[in-house]
N, C-alpha and C positions, 0 to 999 in steps of 0.2 A: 504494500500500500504506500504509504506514505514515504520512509526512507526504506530502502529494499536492500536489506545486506542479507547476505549468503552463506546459509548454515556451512559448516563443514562439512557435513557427508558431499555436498552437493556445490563447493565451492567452486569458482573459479581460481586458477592457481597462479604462481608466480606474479611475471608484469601483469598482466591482463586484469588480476586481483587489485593491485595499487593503483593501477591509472583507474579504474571504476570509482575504488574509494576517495582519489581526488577528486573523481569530476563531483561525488557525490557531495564532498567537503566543500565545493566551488567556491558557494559565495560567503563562508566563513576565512576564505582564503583569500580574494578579492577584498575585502573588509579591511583583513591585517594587511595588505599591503596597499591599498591606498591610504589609508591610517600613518604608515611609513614615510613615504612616499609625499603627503603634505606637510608632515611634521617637521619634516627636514626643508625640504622649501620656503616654508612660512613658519619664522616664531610665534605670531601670535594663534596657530592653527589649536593646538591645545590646551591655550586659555581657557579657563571657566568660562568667562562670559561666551568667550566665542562656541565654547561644545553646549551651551545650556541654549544659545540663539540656532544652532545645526540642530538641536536635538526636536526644540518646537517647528523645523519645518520641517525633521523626518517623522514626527508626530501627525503631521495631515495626511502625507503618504502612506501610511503604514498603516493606517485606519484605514481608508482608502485600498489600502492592499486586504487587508484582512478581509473587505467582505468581496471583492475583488475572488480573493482566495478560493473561497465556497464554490461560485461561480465556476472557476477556470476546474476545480476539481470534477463539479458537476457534467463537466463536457461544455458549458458552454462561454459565452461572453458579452462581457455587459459596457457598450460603448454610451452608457447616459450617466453614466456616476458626476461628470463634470457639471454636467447643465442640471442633474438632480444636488447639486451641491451648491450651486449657482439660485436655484428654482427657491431652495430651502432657505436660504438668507435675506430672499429677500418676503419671504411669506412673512419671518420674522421682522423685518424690517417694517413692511408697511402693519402688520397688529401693533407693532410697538409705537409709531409716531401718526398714525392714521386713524386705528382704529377698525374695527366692524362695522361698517355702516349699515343700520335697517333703516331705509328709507319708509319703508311701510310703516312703521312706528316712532319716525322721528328719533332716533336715537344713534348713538355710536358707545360701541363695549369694547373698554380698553379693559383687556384678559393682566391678570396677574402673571409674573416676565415667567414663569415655570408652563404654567399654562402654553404659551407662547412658544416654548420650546418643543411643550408634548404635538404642538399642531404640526410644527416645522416636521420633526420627526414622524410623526403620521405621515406625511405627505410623501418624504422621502419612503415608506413601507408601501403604502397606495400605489406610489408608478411601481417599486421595484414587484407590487403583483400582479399589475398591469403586465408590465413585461413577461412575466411567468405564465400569464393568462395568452397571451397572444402565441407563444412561444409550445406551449403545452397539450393549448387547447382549437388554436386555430393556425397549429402548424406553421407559423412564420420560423424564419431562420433566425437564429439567436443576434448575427451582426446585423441582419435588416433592420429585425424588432425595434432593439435597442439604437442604432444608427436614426431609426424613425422616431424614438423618444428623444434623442437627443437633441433635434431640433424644434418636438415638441415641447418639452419641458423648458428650454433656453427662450421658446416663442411666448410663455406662459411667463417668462421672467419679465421679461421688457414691456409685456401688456399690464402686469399690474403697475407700475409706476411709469408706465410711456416710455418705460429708455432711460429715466432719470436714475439718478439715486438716491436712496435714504440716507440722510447725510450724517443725523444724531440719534445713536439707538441709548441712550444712555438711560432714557426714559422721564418720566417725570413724579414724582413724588406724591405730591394731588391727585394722581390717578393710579397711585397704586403699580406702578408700571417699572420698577425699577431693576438693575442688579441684573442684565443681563450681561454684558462687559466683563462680570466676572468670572464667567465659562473661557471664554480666551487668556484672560490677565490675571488671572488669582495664582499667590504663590503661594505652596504649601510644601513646608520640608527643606526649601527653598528650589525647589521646581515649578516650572507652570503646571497649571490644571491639565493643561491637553497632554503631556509628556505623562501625568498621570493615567488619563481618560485613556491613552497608550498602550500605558502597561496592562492597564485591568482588560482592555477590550483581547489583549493579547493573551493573558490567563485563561480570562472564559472562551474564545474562541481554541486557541488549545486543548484545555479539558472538553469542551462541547466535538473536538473533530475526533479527540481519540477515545474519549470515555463512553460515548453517551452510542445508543442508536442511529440518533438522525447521524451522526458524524460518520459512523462506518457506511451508512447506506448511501450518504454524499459521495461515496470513495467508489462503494461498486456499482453506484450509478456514472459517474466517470468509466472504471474500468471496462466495463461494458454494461451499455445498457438490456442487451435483449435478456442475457444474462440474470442480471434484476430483476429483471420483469415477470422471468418463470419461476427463482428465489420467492415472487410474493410482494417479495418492495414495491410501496406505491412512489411508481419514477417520477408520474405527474407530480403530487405534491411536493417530495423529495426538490424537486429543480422550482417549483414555483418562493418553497421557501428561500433559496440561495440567493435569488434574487430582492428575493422581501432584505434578509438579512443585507443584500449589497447598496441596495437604496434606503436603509438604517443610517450602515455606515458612512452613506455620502454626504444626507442628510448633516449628519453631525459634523461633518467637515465644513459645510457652506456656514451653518450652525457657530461655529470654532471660527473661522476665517471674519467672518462679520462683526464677532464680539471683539477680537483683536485688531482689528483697524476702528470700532465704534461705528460703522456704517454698513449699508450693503448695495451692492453694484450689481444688475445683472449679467455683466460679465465674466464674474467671479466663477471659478470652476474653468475656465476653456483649456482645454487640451489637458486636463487632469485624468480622463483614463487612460491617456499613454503614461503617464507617469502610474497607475497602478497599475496597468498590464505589466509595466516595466520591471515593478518589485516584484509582484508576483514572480517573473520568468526569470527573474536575479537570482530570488531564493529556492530558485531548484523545482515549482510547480510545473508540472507539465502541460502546455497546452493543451493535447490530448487529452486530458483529464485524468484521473483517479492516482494522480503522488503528488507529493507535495506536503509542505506544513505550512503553519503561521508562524512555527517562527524563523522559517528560513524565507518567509512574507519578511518580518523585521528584520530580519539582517541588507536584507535586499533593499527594504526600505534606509538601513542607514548606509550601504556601500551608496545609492543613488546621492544620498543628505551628504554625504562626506564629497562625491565627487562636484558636486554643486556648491559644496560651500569652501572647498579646497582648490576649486579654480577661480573662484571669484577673489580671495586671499590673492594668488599670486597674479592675479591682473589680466589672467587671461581673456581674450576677446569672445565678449555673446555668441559671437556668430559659431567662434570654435566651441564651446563651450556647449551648443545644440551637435555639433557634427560629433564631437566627443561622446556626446550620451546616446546619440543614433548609433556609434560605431559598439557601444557596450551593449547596447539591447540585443542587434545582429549578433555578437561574441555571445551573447546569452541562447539564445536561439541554436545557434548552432553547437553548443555544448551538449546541450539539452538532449539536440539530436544525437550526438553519439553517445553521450550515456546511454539512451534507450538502446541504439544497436547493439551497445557493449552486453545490454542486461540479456538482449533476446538471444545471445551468442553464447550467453554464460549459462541461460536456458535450457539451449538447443541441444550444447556439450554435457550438460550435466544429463539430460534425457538420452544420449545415445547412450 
Protein backbone atom coordinates (compact mmCIF):
# COMPACT_ATOMS: atom_id res chain seq x y z
CA UNK A 1 0.00 0.00 0.00
CA UNK A 2 1.40 3.00 1.17
CA UNK A 3 5.20 2.47 1.52
CA UNK A 4 5.95 -1.09 0.00
CA UNK A 5 9.12 -2.72 1.25
CA UNK A 6 9.90 -6.37 0.68
CA UNK A 7 9.62 -9.06 3.10
CA UNK A 8 12.75 -11.26 2.96
CA UNK A 9 11.46 -14.48 1.70
CA UNK A 10 10.53 -12.55 -1.40
CA UNK A 11 13.06 -9.69 -1.42
CA UNK A 12 14.69 -8.19 -4.04
CA UNK A 13 18.54 -8.58 -3.75
CA UNK A 14 21.78 -6.77 -3.91
CA UNK A 15 21.79 -3.10 -6.19
CA UNK A 16 18.29 -3.54 -7.30
CA UNK A 17 17.33 -3.73 -3.37
CA UNK A 18 19.18 -0.16 -2.42
CA UNK A 19 18.22 1.88 -5.41
CA UNK A 20 14.25 0.85 -4.79
CA UNK A 21 14.99 1.80 -1.08
CA UNK A 22 16.27 5.39 -2.22
CA UNK A 23 13.90 6.03 -4.76
CA UNK A 24 11.44 5.02 -1.85
CA UNK A 25 13.52 7.47 0.71
CA UNK A 26 13.20 10.20 -2.39
CA UNK A 27 11.93 13.12 -0.91
CA UNK A 28 13.38 12.76 2.79
CA UNK A 29 16.57 12.90 0.80
CA UNK A 30 15.75 15.87 -1.56
CA UNK A 31 14.75 17.71 1.81
CA UNK A 32 18.24 17.16 3.57
CA UNK A 33 19.81 18.36 0.69
CA UNK A 34 18.29 21.36 -0.38
CA UNK A 35 18.33 22.18 3.42
CA UNK A 36 22.28 21.91 2.60
CA UNK A 37 22.55 23.40 -0.16
CA UNK A 38 20.75 26.83 1.13
CA UNK A 39 22.37 26.87 4.23
CA UNK A 40 25.59 27.34 2.81
CA UNK A 41 24.49 29.83 0.36
CA UNK A 42 22.40 32.11 2.59
CA UNK A 43 23.24 32.85 6.21
CA UNK A 44 20.28 34.09 7.01
CA UNK A 45 18.57 30.74 5.45
CA UNK A 46 18.35 29.06 9.16
CA UNK A 47 17.31 31.92 11.11
CA UNK A 48 14.33 31.51 13.39
CA UNK A 49 12.48 34.14 11.96
CA UNK A 50 13.25 33.12 8.53
CA UNK A 51 12.26 28.83 9.04
CA UNK A 52 9.03 30.08 11.25
CA UNK A 53 8.04 32.72 7.84
CA UNK A 54 9.07 29.10 5.26
CA UNK A 55 7.29 27.15 7.68
CA UNK A 56 3.66 29.34 7.41
CA UNK A 57 3.98 29.03 3.66
CA UNK A 58 4.70 25.25 3.77
CA UNK A 59 1.62 25.35 6.12
CA UNK A 60 -0.83 26.38 3.11
CA UNK A 61 0.77 23.71 0.82
CA UNK A 62 0.67 21.00 2.99
CA UNK A 63 -2.94 21.39 3.93
CA UNK A 64 -3.56 21.77 0.57
CA UNK A 65 -1.45 18.41 -0.03
CA UNK A 66 -3.14 16.43 2.51
CA UNK A 67 -6.49 16.53 1.04
CA UNK A 68 -4.90 16.63 -2.23
CA UNK A 69 -3.49 13.21 -0.89
CA UNK A 70 -6.86 11.38 -0.44
CA UNK A 71 -7.61 12.29 -3.89
CA UNK A 72 -4.54 11.23 -5.96
CA UNK A 73 -4.61 7.80 -3.78
CA UNK A 74 -8.21 7.45 -4.71
CA UNK A 75 -7.22 7.21 -8.46
CA UNK A 76 -8.25 10.57 -9.11
CA UNK A 77 -7.63 14.42 -9.27
CA UNK A 78 -8.87 17.58 -8.08
CA UNK A 79 -7.98 20.78 -10.21
CA UNK A 80 -10.54 23.25 -8.15
CA UNK A 81 -8.79 23.22 -4.71
CA UNK A 82 -7.34 26.83 -5.84
CA UNK A 83 -10.43 28.78 -6.91
CA UNK A 84 -12.24 26.47 -3.83
CA UNK A 85 -9.71 28.27 -1.61
CA UNK A 86 -10.14 31.44 -3.45
CA UNK A 87 -14.30 30.90 -3.40
CA UNK A 88 -13.87 30.35 0.52
CA UNK A 89 -12.28 33.74 1.41
CA UNK A 90 -14.18 35.45 0.04
CA UNK A 91 -17.68 33.97 1.34
CA UNK A 92 -15.86 34.84 4.42
CA UNK A 93 -15.05 38.20 3.48
CA UNK A 94 -18.20 39.52 2.35
CA UNK A 95 -20.47 37.72 5.98
CA UNK A 96 -17.82 39.59 7.73
CA UNK A 97 -18.13 43.40 6.33
CA UNK A 98 -21.57 42.93 4.27
CA UNK A 99 -23.49 40.83 5.91
CA UNK A 100 -26.68 38.46 4.88
CA UNK A 101 -28.91 40.54 3.28
CA UNK A 102 -32.87 39.54 3.49
CA UNK A 103 -34.23 41.81 1.44
CA UNK A 104 -37.71 40.33 2.05
CA UNK A 105 -37.44 41.37 5.67
CA UNK A 106 -35.46 44.34 5.74
CA UNK A 107 -32.75 43.13 7.58
CA UNK A 108 -28.95 42.11 7.31
CA UNK A 109 -27.33 39.17 9.81
CA UNK A 110 -23.83 39.66 10.65
CA UNK A 111 -23.03 35.71 11.95
CA UNK A 112 -20.74 35.60 14.84
CA UNK A 113 -16.60 35.28 13.16
CA UNK A 114 -16.86 31.18 14.17
CA UNK A 115 -20.06 30.81 12.56
CA UNK A 116 -18.52 32.58 9.59
CA UNK A 117 -15.82 30.08 9.40
CA UNK A 118 -18.23 26.95 9.72
CA UNK A 119 -20.19 28.52 6.34
CA UNK A 120 -16.79 29.15 4.43
CA UNK A 121 -15.96 25.46 5.32
CA UNK A 122 -19.24 24.19 4.39
CA UNK A 123 -18.80 25.50 1.15
CA UNK A 124 -15.57 24.33 0.51
CA UNK A 125 -17.23 20.31 1.47
CA UNK A 126 -20.47 21.24 -0.93
CA UNK A 127 -18.27 21.69 -4.32
CA UNK A 128 -15.70 19.12 -3.03
CA UNK A 129 -19.30 16.71 -3.34
CA UNK A 130 -20.29 18.39 -6.01
CA UNK A 131 -17.37 17.16 -7.70
CA UNK A 132 -17.63 13.52 -6.24
CA UNK A 133 -21.21 13.61 -7.55
CA UNK A 134 -20.43 14.46 -11.15
CA UNK A 135 -17.44 12.22 -11.14
CA UNK A 136 -19.32 9.13 -9.56
CA UNK A 137 -22.50 9.42 -10.54
CA UNK A 138 -22.62 11.12 -13.98
CA UNK A 139 -19.49 9.68 -15.08
CA UNK A 140 -17.46 12.97 -15.91
CA UNK A 141 -13.79 12.55 -15.96
CA UNK A 142 -12.10 13.49 -12.75
CA UNK A 143 -9.72 16.49 -14.80
CA UNK A 144 -12.92 17.66 -16.63
CA UNK A 145 -15.09 17.68 -13.42
CA UNK A 146 -12.98 19.50 -11.53
CA UNK A 147 -11.07 21.78 -14.47
CA UNK A 148 -15.10 22.75 -14.98
CA UNK A 149 -15.21 23.74 -11.03
CA UNK A 150 -12.41 25.53 -11.32
CA UNK A 151 -13.72 28.09 -13.36
CA UNK A 152 -16.97 27.79 -11.75
CA UNK A 153 -16.07 28.23 -8.31
CA UNK A 154 -13.34 31.31 -9.25
CA UNK A 155 -16.63 32.79 -11.42
CA UNK A 156 -18.75 32.58 -8.02
CA UNK A 157 -15.72 34.55 -6.55
CA UNK A 158 -15.76 37.75 -8.50
CA UNK A 159 -19.76 37.64 -8.64
CA UNK A 160 -20.14 38.04 -5.16
CA UNK A 161 -18.08 41.31 -4.80
CA UNK A 162 -17.92 42.34 -8.79
CA UNK A 163 -14.20 41.66 -8.87
CA UNK A 164 -13.49 43.91 -5.90
CA UNK A 165 -12.04 43.15 -2.65
CA UNK A 166 -12.83 42.96 0.98
CA UNK A 167 -10.42 45.08 2.08
CA UNK A 168 -11.17 44.84 6.27
CA UNK A 169 -12.11 41.42 7.78
CA UNK A 170 -11.13 42.52 11.12
CA UNK A 171 -14.71 42.89 12.00
CA UNK A 172 -16.49 45.19 14.08
CA UNK A 173 -17.33 44.80 17.63
CA UNK A 174 -21.00 46.33 17.76
CA UNK A 175 -21.85 43.46 15.73
CA UNK A 176 -20.40 40.96 17.38
CA UNK A 177 -18.24 40.01 14.37
CA UNK A 178 -14.86 39.92 15.48
CA UNK A 179 -11.57 37.73 15.81
CA UNK A 180 -11.32 36.36 12.62
CA UNK A 181 -7.59 37.42 11.91
CA UNK A 182 -6.61 35.23 14.48
CA UNK A 183 -6.94 31.83 12.49
CA UNK A 184 -3.93 33.30 10.28
CA UNK A 185 -1.94 35.43 13.12
CA UNK A 186 -2.28 33.86 16.55
CA UNK A 187 0.90 32.74 18.08
CA UNK A 188 0.91 29.82 20.32
CA UNK A 189 4.00 28.09 21.79
CA UNK A 190 5.56 30.75 19.75
CA UNK A 191 4.21 29.25 16.38
CA UNK A 192 1.41 30.45 14.14
CA UNK A 193 -1.92 28.83 14.22
CA UNK A 194 -1.61 27.53 10.68
CA UNK A 195 1.87 25.75 11.37
CA UNK A 196 -0.33 24.21 14.14
CA UNK A 197 -3.69 23.78 12.08
CA UNK A 198 -0.51 21.77 10.15
CA UNK A 199 0.43 19.54 12.39
CA UNK A 200 -2.95 18.30 13.74
CA UNK A 201 -4.40 18.05 10.03
CA UNK A 202 -1.27 15.90 9.60
CA UNK A 203 -1.85 13.45 12.62
CA UNK A 204 -5.41 12.98 11.92
CA UNK A 205 -5.18 12.45 8.31
CA UNK A 206 -2.23 9.84 9.05
CA UNK A 207 -4.09 7.87 11.75
CA UNK A 208 -7.44 8.30 9.47
CA UNK A 209 -5.25 6.74 6.05
CA UNK A 210 -3.63 3.98 8.00
CA UNK A 211 -5.84 3.17 11.05
CA UNK A 212 -9.26 3.59 10.24
CA UNK A 213 -11.52 1.73 7.21
CA UNK A 214 -12.21 4.49 5.06
CA UNK A 215 -8.34 4.83 4.82
CA UNK A 216 -7.54 1.20 3.75
CA UNK A 217 -10.54 1.39 1.32
CA UNK A 218 -9.18 4.91 -0.06
CA UNK A 219 -5.85 2.73 -0.87
CA UNK A 220 -7.68 -0.29 -2.74
CA UNK A 221 -9.87 1.90 -4.20
CA UNK A 222 -6.67 3.55 -5.85
CA UNK A 223 -5.02 0.01 -6.34
CA UNK A 224 -7.65 -1.20 -8.26
CA UNK A 225 -10.90 -0.28 -8.54
CA UNK A 226 -12.86 -3.21 -10.06
CA UNK A 227 -11.02 -5.07 -7.52
CA UNK A 228 -13.03 -3.09 -4.74
CA UNK A 229 -15.91 -3.36 -6.06
CA UNK A 230 -16.39 -7.39 -5.86
CA UNK A 231 -14.29 -6.90 -2.00
CA UNK A 232 -17.83 -5.02 -1.37
CA UNK A 233 -16.35 -1.59 -0.93
CA UNK A 234 -18.68 1.19 -1.72
CA UNK A 235 -16.09 2.90 -4.56
CA UNK A 236 -18.95 5.58 -5.09
CA UNK A 237 -18.82 6.81 -1.69
CA UNK A 238 -15.27 5.97 -1.00
CA UNK A 239 -14.10 8.77 -3.91
CA UNK A 240 -17.00 11.17 -3.38
CA UNK A 241 -15.71 11.42 0.36
CA UNK A 242 -11.83 12.23 -0.81
CA UNK A 243 -13.17 14.86 -2.49
CA UNK A 244 -15.40 16.33 0.22
CA UNK A 245 -12.24 15.98 2.43
CA UNK A 246 -10.00 17.83 -0.49
CA UNK A 247 -12.50 20.95 -0.79
CA UNK A 248 -12.22 20.84 3.43
CA UNK A 249 -8.82 21.32 3.02
CA UNK A 250 -8.95 24.11 0.53
CA UNK A 251 -11.48 25.76 2.07
CA UNK A 252 -9.35 26.24 5.07
CA UNK A 253 -6.46 27.45 3.16
CA UNK A 254 -8.56 30.49 1.40
CA UNK A 255 -9.86 30.59 5.05
CA UNK A 256 -5.87 30.99 6.46
CA UNK A 257 -4.65 33.02 3.52
CA UNK A 258 -7.55 35.85 4.07
CA UNK A 259 -7.15 36.18 7.83
CA UNK A 260 -3.34 36.75 7.22
CA UNK A 261 -3.38 39.44 4.92
CA UNK A 262 -6.92 40.85 6.81
CA UNK A 263 -8.72 40.92 3.56
CA UNK A 264 -9.99 38.77 0.61
CA UNK A 265 -9.30 38.84 -3.01
CA UNK A 266 -10.93 36.65 -5.57
CA UNK A 267 -7.95 35.97 -6.98
CA UNK A 268 -6.57 34.28 -4.07
CA UNK A 269 -5.84 30.51 -4.62
CA UNK A 270 -4.63 30.74 -8.65
CA UNK A 271 -2.58 28.13 -9.66
CA UNK A 272 -2.49 26.55 -6.20
CA UNK A 273 -3.38 22.92 -7.31
CA UNK A 274 -0.12 22.65 -9.05
CA UNK A 275 1.50 23.41 -6.11
CA UNK A 276 -0.55 20.43 -4.23
CA UNK A 277 -0.24 18.12 -7.19
CA UNK A 278 3.40 19.04 -6.62
CA UNK A 279 3.76 17.93 -2.96
CA UNK A 280 1.79 15.25 -3.20
CA UNK A 281 4.06 13.70 -6.23
CA UNK A 282 7.29 15.07 -4.17
CA UNK A 283 6.20 12.89 -1.30
CA UNK A 284 6.40 9.61 -3.02
CA UNK A 285 2.01 9.41 -3.82
CA UNK A 286 1.60 7.83 -6.96
CA UNK A 287 -0.60 9.21 -9.54
CA UNK A 288 -1.95 6.00 -10.30
CA UNK A 289 -3.31 5.97 -7.14
CA UNK A 290 -3.22 3.52 -4.15
CA UNK A 291 0.61 4.41 -2.40
CA UNK A 292 1.42 7.14 -0.94
CA UNK A 293 1.35 8.92 2.80
CA UNK A 294 0.76 12.29 4.39
CA UNK A 295 3.57 12.43 5.59
CA UNK A 296 5.65 12.06 2.69
CA UNK A 297 2.57 14.93 1.51
CA UNK A 298 4.73 17.07 4.33
CA UNK A 299 7.97 16.54 3.42
CA UNK A 300 7.04 17.36 -0.04
CA UNK A 301 5.31 20.11 1.12
CA UNK A 302 8.58 21.42 2.87
CA UNK A 303 11.24 20.35 0.00
CA UNK A 304 8.76 22.69 -2.29
CA UNK A 305 8.68 25.62 1.00
CA UNK A 306 12.60 25.27 1.34
CA UNK A 307 13.07 25.55 -2.47
CA UNK A 308 10.95 28.75 -2.61
CA UNK A 309 12.03 30.20 0.12
CA UNK A 310 15.87 29.36 -0.48
CA UNK A 311 15.93 30.93 -3.83
CA UNK A 312 14.37 33.93 -3.05
CA UNK A 313 17.21 34.34 -0.14
CA UNK A 314 19.97 34.02 -2.79
CA UNK A 315 18.24 36.41 -5.21
CA UNK A 316 17.52 34.29 -7.68
CA UNK A 317 15.37 35.40 -10.67
CA UNK A 318 11.16 34.63 -10.76
CA UNK A 319 11.37 33.68 -13.87
CA UNK A 320 14.10 30.86 -12.98
CA UNK A 321 12.64 30.31 -9.96
CA UNK A 322 9.15 28.95 -11.83
CA UNK A 323 11.56 26.87 -14.50
CA UNK A 324 13.20 25.57 -11.37
CA UNK A 325 10.17 24.02 -9.65
CA UNK A 326 8.60 22.89 -13.23
CA UNK A 327 12.16 21.11 -13.63
CA UNK A 328 11.42 19.26 -9.87
CA UNK A 329 7.95 18.28 -10.56
CA UNK A 330 9.03 16.48 -14.10
CA UNK A 331 12.21 14.96 -11.70
CA UNK A 332 9.39 13.81 -9.49
CA UNK A 333 7.22 12.26 -12.03
CA UNK A 334 9.79 10.57 -13.45
CA UNK A 335 11.05 8.90 -10.29
CA UNK A 336 7.85 7.85 -9.53
CA UNK A 337 7.84 6.20 -12.72
CA UNK A 338 10.76 3.80 -12.09
CA UNK A 339 10.11 3.10 -8.74
CA UNK A 340 6.88 1.51 -9.98
CA UNK A 341 8.88 -0.57 -12.71
CA UNK A 342 11.49 -1.28 -10.09
CA UNK A 343 8.42 -2.77 -7.77
CA UNK A 344 6.63 -4.60 -10.63
CA UNK A 345 10.23 -6.24 -11.56
CA UNK A 346 10.97 -7.17 -7.83
CA UNK A 347 7.29 -8.70 -8.22
CA UNK A 348 7.62 -10.49 -11.37
CA UNK A 349 11.25 -12.06 -9.94
CA UNK A 350 10.04 -12.94 -6.74
CA UNK A 351 6.87 -14.87 -8.46
CA UNK A 352 9.05 -16.81 -10.82
Amino acid sequence: MANTFFSKTNAPSGKKSSKLLLLQMRAYLALMIVIVIFAALSPTFLTTSNLIIMAKQVAINAILGIGMTYVILGAGIDLSVGSIAGLAGMVAGWLITEGLILPMFGITIFFNVWIVILIALMTGVAIGAVNGFLITRLNVAPFIATLGMLYIARGFSMLISGGATFPNLAGLPSLNNTGFLVLGNEIILGLPLPIWLMVFLAVIGTLVARKTTFGRHVYAVGGNEESAKFAGIRVKRIKVLTYVISGFCAALVGLIIASQLGSSHPATGTMYELNAIAVVVLGGTSLMGGRGTIIGTIIGAFVIGVLENGMVLIGMSEFWQIVVKGFVIILAVVVDQLQQRMQHEALADSAS
